[in-house]
N, CA, C and O atoms as CSV, one atom per row, in Angstrom:
chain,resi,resn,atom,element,x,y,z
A,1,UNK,N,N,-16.179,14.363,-1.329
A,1,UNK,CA,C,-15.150,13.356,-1.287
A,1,UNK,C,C,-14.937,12.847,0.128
A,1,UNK,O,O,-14.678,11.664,0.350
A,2,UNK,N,N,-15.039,13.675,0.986
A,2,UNK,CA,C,-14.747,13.105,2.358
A,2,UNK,C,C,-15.718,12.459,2.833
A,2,UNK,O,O,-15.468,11.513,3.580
A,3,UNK,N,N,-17.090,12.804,2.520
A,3,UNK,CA,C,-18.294,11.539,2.340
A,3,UNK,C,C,-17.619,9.948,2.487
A,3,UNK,O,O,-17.495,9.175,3.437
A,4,UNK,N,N,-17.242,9.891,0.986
A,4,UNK,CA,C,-16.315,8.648,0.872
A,4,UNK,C,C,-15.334,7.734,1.585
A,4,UNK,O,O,-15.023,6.563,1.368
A,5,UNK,N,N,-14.809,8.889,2.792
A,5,UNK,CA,C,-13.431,8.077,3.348
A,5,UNK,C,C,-13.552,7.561,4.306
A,5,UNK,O,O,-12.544,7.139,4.872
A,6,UNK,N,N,-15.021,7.359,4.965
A,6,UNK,CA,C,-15.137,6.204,5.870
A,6,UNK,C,C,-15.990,5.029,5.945
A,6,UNK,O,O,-16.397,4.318,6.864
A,7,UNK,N,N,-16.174,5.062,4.257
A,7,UNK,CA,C,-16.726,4.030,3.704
A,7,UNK,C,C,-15.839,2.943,3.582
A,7,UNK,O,O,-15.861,1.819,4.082
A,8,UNK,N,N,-14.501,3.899,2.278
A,8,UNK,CA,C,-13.000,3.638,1.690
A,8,UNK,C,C,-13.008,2.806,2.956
A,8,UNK,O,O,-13.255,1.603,2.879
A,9,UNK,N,N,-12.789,3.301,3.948
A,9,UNK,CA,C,-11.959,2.203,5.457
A,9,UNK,C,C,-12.516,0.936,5.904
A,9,UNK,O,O,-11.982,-0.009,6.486
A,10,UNK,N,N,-13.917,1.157,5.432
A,10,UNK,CA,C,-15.374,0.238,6.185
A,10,UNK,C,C,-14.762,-0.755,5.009
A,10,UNK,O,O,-13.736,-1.394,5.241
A,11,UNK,N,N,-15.236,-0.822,4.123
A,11,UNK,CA,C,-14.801,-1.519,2.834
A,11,UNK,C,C,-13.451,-2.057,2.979
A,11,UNK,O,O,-13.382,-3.286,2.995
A,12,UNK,N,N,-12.538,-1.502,3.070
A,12,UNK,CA,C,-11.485,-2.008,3.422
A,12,UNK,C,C,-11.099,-3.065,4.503
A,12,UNK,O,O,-10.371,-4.057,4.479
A,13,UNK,N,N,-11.755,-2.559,5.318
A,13,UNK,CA,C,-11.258,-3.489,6.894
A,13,UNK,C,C,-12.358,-4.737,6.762
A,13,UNK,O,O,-12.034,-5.764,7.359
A,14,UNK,N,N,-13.843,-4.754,5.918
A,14,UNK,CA,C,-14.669,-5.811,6.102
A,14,UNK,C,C,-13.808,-6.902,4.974
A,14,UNK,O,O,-13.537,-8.103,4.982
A,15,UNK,N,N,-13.545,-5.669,3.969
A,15,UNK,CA,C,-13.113,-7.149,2.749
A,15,UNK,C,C,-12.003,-7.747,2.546
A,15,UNK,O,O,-11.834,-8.670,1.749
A,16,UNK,N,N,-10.883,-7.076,3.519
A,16,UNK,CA,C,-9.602,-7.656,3.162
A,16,UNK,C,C,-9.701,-8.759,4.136
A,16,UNK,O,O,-9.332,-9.865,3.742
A,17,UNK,N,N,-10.210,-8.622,5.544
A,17,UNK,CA,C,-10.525,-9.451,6.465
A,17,UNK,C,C,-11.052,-10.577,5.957
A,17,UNK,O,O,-10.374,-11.507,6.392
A,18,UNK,N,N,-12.120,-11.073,5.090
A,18,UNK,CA,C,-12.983,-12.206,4.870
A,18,UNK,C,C,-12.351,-12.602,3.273
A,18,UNK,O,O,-12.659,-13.701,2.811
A,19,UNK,N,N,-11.554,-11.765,2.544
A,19,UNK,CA,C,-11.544,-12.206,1.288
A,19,UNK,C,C,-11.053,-13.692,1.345
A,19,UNK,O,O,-11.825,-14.422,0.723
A,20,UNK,N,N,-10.351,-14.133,1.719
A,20,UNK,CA,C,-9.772,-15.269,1.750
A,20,UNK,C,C,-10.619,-16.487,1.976
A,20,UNK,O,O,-10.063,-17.560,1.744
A,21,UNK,N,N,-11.425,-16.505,2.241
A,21,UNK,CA,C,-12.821,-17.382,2.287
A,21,UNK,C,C,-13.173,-16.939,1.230
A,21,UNK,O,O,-12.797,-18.022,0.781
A,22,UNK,N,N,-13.507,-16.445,0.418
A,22,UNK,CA,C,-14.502,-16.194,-0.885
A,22,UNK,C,C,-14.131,-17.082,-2.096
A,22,UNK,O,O,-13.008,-17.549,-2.288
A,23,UNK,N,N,-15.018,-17.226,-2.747
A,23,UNK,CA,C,-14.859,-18.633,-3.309
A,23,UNK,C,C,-14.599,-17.765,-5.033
A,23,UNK,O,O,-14.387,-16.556,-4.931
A,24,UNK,N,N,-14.610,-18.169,-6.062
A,24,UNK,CA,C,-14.278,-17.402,-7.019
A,24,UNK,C,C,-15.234,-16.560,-7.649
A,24,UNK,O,O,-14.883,-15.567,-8.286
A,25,UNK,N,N,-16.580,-16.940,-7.490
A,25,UNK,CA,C,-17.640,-16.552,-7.620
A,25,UNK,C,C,-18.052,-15.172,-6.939
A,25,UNK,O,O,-18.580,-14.262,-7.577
A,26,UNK,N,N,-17.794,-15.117,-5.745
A,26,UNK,CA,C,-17.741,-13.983,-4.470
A,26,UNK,C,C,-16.742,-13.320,-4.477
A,26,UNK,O,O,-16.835,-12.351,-3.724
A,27,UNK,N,N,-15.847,-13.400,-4.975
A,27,UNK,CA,C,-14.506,-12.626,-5.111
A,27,UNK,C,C,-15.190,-11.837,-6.500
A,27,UNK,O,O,-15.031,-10.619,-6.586
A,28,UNK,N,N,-15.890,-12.509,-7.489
A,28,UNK,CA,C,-15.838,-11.712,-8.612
A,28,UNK,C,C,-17.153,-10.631,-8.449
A,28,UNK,O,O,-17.112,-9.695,-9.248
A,29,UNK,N,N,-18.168,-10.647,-7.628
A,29,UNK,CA,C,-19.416,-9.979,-6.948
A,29,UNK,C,C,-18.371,-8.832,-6.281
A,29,UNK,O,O,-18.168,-7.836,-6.976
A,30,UNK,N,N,-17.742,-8.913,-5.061
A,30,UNK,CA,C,-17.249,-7.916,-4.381
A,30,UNK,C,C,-16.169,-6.832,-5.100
A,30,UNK,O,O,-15.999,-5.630,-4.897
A,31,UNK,N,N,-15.336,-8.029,-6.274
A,31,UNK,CA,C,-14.357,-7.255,-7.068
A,31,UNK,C,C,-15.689,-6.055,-8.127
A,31,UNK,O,O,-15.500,-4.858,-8.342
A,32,UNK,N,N,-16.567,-6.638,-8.459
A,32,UNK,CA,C,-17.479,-6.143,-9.348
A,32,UNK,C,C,-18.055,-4.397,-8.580
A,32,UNK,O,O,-17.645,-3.275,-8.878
A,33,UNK,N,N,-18.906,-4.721,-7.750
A,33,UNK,CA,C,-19.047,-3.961,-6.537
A,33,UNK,C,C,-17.621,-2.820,-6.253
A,33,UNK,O,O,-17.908,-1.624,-6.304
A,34,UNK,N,N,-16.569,-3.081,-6.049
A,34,UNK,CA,C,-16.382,-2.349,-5.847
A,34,UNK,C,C,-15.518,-1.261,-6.947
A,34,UNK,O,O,-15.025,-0.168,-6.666
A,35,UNK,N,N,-15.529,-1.932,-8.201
A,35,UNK,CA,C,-15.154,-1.531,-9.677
A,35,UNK,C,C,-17.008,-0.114,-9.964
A,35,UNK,O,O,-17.317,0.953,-10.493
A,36,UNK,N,N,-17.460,-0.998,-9.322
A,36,UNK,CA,C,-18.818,0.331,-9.767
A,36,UNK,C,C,-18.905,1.462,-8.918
A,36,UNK,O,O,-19.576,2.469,-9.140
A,37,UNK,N,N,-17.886,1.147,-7.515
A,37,UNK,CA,C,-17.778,2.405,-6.817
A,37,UNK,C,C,-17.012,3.771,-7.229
A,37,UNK,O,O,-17.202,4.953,-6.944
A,38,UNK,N,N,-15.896,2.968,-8.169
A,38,UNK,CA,C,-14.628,3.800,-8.566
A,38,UNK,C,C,-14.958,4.720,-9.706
A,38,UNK,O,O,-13.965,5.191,-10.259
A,39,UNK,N,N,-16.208,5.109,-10.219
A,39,UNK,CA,C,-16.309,6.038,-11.405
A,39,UNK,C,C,-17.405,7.230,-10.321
A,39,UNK,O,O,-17.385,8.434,-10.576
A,40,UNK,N,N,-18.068,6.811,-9.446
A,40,UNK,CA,C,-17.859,7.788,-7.892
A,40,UNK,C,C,-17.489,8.436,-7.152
A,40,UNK,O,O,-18.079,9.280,-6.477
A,41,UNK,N,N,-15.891,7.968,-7.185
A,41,UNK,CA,C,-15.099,8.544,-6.812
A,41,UNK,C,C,-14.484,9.323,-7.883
A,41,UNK,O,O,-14.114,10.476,-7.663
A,42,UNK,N,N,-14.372,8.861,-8.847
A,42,UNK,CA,C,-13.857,9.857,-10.170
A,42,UNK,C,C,-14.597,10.988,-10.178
A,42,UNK,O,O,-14.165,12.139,-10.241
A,43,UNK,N,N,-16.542,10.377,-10.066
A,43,UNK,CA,C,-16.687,12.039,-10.164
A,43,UNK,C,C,-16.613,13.376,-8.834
A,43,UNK,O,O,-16.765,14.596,-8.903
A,44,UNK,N,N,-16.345,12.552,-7.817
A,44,UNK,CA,C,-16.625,13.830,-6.461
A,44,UNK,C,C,-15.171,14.487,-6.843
A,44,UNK,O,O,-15.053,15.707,-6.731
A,45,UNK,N,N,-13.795,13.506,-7.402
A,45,UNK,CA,C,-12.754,13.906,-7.626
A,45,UNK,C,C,-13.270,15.437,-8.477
A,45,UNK,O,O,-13.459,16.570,-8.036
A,46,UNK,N,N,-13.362,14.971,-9.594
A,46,UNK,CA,C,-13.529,15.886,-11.094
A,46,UNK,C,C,-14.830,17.189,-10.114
A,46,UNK,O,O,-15.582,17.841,-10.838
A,47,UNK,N,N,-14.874,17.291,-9.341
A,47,UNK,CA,C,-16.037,18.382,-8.545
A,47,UNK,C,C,-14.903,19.175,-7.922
A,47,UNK,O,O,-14.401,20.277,-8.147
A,48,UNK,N,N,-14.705,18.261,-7.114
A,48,UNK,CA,C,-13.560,19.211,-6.019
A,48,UNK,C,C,-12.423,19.827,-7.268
A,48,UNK,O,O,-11.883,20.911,-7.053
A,49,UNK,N,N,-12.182,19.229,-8.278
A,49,UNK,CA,C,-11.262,20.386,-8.738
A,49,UNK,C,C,-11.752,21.239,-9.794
A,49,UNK,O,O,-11.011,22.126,-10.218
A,50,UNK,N,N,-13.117,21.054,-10.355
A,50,UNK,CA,C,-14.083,21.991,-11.266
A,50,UNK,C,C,-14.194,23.331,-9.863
A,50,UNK,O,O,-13.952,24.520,-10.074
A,51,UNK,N,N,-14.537,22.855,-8.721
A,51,UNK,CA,C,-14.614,23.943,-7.468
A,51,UNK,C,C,-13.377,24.876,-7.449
A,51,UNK,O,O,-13.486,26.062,-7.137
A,52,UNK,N,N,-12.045,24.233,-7.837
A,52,UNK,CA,C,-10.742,24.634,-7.325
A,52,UNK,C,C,-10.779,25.716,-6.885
A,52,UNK,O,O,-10.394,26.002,-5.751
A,53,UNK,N,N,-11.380,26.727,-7.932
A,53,UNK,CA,C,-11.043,28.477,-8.066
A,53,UNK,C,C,-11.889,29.062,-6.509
A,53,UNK,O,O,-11.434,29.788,-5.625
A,54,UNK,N,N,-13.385,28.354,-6.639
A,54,UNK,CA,C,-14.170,28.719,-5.339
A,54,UNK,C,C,-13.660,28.296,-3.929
A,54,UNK,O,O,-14.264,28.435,-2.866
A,55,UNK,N,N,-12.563,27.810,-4.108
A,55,UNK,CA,C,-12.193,27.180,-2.284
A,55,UNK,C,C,-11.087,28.544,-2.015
A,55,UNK,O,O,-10.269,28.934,-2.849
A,56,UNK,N,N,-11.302,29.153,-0.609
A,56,UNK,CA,C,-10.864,29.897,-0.083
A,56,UNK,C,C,-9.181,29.628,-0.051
A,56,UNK,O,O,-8.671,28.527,0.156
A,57,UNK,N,N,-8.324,31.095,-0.344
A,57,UNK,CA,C,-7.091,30.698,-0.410
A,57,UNK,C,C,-6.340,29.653,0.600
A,57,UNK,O,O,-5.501,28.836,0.220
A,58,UNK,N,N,-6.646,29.767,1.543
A,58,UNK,CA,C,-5.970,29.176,3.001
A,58,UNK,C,C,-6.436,27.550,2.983
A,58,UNK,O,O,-5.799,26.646,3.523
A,59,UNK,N,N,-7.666,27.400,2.252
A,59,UNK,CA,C,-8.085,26.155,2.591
A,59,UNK,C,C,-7.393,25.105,1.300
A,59,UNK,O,O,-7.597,23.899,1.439
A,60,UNK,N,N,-6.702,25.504,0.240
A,60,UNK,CA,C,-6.234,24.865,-0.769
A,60,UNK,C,C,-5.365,24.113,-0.187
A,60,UNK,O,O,-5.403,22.923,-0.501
A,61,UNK,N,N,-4.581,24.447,0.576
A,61,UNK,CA,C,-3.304,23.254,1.019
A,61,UNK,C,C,-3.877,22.153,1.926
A,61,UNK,O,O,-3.484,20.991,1.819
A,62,UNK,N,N,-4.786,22.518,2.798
A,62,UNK,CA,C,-5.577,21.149,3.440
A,62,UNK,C,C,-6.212,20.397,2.718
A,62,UNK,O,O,-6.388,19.208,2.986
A,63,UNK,N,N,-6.723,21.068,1.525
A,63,UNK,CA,C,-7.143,20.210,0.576
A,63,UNK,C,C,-6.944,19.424,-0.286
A,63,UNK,O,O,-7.682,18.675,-0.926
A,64,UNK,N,N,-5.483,19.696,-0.286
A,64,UNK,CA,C,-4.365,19.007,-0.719
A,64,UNK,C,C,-4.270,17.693,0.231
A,64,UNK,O,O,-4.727,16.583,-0.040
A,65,UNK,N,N,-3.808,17.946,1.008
A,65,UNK,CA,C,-3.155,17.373,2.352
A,65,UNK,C,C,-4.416,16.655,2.599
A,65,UNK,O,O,-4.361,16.234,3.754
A,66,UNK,N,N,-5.453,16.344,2.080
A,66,UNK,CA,C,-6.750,15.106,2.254
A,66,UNK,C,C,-6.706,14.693,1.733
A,66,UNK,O,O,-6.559,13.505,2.019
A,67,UNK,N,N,-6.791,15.196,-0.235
A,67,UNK,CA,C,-6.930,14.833,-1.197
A,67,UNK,C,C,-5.530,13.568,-0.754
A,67,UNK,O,O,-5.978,12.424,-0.678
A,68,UNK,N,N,-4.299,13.659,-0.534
A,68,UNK,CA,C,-3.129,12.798,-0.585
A,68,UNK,C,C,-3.329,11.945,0.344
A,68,UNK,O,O,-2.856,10.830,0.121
A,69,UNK,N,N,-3.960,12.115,1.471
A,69,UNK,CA,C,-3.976,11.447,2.537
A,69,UNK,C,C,-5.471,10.155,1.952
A,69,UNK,O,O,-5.319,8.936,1.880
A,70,UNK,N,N,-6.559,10.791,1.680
A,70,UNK,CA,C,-7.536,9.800,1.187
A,70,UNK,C,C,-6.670,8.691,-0.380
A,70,UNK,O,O,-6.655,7.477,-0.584
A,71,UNK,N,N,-6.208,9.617,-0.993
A,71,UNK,CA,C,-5.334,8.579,-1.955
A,71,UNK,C,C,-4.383,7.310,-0.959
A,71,UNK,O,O,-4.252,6.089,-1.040
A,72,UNK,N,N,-4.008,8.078,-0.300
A,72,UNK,CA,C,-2.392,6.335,0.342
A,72,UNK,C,C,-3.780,5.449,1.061
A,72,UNK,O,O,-3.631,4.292,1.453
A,73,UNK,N,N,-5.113,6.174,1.162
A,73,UNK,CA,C,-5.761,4.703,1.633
A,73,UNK,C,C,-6.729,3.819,0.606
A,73,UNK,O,O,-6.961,2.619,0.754
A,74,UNK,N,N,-7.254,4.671,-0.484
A,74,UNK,CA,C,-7.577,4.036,-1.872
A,74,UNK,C,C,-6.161,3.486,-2.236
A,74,UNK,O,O,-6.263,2.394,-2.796
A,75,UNK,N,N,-5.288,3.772,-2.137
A,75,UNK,CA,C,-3.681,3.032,-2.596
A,75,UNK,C,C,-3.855,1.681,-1.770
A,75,UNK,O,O,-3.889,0.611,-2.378
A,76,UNK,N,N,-3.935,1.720,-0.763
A,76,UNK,CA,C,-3.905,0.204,0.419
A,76,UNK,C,C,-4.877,-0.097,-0.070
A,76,UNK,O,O,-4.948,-1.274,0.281
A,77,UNK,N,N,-5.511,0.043,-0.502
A,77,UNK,CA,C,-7.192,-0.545,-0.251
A,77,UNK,C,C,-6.787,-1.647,-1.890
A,77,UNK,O,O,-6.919,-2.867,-1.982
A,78,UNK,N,N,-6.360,-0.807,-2.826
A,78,UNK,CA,C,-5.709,-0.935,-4.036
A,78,UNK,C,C,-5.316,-2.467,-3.933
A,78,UNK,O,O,-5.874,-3.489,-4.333
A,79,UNK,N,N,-3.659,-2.134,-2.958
A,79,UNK,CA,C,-2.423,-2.927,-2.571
A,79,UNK,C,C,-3.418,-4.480,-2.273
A,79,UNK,O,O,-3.297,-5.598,-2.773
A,80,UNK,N,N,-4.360,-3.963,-1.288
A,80,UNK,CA,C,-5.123,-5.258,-0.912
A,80,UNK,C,C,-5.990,-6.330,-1.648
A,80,UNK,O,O,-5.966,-7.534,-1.392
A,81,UNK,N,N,-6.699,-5.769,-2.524
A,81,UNK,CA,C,-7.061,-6.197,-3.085
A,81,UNK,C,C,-6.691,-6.610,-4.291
A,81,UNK,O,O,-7.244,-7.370,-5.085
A,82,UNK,N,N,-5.652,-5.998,-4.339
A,82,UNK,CA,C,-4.754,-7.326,-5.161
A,82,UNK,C,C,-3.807,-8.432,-4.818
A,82,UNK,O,O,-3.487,-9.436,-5.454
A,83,UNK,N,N,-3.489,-8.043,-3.796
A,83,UNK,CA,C,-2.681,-9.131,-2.903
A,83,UNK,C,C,-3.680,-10.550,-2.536
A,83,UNK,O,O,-3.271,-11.686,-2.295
A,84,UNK,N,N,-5.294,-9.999,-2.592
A,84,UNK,CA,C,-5.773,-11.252,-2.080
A,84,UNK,C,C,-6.506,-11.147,-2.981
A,84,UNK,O,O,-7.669,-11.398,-2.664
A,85,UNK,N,N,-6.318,-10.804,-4.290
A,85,UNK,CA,C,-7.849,-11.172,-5.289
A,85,UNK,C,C,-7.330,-12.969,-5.795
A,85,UNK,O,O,-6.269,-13.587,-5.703
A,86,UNK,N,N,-8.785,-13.329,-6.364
A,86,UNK,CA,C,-8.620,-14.842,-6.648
A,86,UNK,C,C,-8.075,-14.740,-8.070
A,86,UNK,O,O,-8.339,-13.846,-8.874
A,87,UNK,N,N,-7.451,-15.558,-8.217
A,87,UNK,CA,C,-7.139,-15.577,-9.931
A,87,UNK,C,C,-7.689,-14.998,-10.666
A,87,UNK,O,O,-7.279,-14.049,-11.334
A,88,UNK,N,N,-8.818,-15.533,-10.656
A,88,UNK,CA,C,-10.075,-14.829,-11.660
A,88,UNK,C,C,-10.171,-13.084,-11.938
A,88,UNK,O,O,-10.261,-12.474,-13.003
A,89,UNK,N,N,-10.126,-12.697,-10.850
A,89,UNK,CA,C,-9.944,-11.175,-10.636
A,89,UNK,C,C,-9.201,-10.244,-10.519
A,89,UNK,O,O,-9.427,-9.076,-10.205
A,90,UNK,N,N,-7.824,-11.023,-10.906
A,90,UNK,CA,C,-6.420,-10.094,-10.275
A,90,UNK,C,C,-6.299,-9.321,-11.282
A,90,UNK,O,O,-5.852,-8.255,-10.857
A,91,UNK,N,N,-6.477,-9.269,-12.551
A,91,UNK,CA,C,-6.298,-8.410,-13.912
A,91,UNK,C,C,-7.521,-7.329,-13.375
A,91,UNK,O,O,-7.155,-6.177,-13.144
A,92,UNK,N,N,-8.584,-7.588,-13.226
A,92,UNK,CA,C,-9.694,-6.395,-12.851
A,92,UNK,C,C,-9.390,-5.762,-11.314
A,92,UNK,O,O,-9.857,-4.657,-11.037
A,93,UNK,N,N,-8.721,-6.386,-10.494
A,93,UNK,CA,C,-8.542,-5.431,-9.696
A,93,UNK,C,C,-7.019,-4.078,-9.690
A,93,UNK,O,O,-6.905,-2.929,-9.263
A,94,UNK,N,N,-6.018,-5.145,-10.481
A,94,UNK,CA,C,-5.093,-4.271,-11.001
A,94,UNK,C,C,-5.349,-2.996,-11.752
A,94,UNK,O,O,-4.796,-1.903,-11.626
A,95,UNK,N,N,-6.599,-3.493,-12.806
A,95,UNK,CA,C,-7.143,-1.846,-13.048
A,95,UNK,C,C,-8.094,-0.896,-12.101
A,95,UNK,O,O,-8.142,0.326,-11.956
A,96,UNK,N,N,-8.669,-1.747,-11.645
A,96,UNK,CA,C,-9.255,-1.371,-10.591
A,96,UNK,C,C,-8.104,0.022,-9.840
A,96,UNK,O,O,-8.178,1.232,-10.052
A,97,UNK,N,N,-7.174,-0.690,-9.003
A,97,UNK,CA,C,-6.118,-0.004,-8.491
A,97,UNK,C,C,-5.069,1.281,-9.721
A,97,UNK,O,O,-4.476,2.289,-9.337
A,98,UNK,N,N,-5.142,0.860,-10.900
A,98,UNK,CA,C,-4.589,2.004,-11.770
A,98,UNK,C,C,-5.415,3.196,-11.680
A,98,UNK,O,O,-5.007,4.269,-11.236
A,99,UNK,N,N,-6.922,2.916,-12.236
A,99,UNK,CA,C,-7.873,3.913,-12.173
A,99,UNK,C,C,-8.123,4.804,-11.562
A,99,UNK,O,O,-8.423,5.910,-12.011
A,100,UNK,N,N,-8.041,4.465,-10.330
A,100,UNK,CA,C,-7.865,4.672,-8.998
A,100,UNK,C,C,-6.859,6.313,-8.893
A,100,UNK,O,O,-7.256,7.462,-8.702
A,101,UNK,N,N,-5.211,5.664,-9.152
A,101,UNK,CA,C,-4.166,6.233,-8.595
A,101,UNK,C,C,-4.593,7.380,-9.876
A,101,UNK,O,O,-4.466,8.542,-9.489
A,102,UNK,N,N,-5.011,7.261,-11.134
A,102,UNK,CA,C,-4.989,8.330,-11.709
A,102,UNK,C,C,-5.959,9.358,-11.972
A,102,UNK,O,O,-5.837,10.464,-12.500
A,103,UNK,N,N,-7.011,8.715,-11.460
A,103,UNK,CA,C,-7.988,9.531,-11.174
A,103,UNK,C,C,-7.831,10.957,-9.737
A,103,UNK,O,O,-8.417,12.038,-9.674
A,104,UNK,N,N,-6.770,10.316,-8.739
A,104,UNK,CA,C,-6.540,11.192,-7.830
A,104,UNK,C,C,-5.252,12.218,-8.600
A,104,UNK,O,O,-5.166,13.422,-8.359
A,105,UNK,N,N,-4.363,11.518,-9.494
A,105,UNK,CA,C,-3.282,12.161,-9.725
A,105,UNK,C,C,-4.038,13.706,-10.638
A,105,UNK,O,O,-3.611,14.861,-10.643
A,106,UNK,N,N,-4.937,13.279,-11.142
A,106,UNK,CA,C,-5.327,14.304,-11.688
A,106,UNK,C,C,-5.888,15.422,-10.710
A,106,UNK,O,O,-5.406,16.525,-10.969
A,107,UNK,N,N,-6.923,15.417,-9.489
A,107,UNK,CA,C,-7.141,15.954,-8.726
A,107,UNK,C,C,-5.905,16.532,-7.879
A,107,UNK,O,O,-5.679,17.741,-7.832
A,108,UNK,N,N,-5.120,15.571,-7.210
A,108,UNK,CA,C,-4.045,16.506,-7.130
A,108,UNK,C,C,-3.251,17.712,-7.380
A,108,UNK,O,O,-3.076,18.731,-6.711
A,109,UNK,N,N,-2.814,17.325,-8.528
A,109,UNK,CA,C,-2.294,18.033,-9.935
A,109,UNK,C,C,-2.910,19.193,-9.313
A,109,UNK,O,O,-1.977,19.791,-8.778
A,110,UNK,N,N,-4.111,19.895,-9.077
A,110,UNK,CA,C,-5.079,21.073,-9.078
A,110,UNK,C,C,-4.615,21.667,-7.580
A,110,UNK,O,O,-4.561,22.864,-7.298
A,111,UNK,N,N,-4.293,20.550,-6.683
A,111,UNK,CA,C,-4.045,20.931,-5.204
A,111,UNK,C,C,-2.424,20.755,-4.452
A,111,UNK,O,O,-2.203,20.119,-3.421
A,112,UNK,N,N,-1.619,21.345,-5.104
A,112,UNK,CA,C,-0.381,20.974,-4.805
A,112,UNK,C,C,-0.340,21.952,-3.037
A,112,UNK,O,O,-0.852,22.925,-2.482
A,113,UNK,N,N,0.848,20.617,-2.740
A,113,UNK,CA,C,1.166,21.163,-1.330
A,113,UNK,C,C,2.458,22.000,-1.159
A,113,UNK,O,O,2.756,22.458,-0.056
């Protein structure tokens, strides 16, 4: 999962930056794109907590404390891309952003702080 979180940022900072130029066509490519990333992240999620039992006692609460911390930036990343999706895409990125929050809520759930 932590693989992921400096992609999450890369992605973030290239597309919220330029979305606004994208024409409806390109909004629906990048919205697409990044709808095929999110069952990716579902599965490293569904790993790290199939692992739960194997992570050393001490290390469960940091793992927590990432797991929450990588969520509030899939959350922005979320926030953003719906704030600037084009018409066309605002219903797919809204799920986009649900999928998202519950796919971590479940991982959580496994790593309380």
């Amino acid at each position: 999962m932590l693989l992921f979180y400096p992609y999450i940022k890369l992605i973030l900072m290239f597309t919220m930056q330029n979305i606004a130029s994208l024409t409806a066509a390109e909004a629906q490519v990048v919205t697409n794109d990044v709808q095929s990333f999110v069952p990716e992240v579902g599965h490293a999620l569904a790993v790290i907590v199939l692992k739960h039992a194997a992570f050393p006692a001490g290390s469960l609460a940091l793992a927590g404390q990432t797991l929450r911390a990588i969520d509030k930036s899939a959350q922005t990343f979320g926030d953003a891309l719906i704030k600037n999706a084009k018409p066309n895409v605002l219903n797919q990125a809204t799920a986009i952003k649900a999928d998202l929050i519950a796919k971590f809520r479940i991982a959580e759930a496994a790593f309380p702080v």
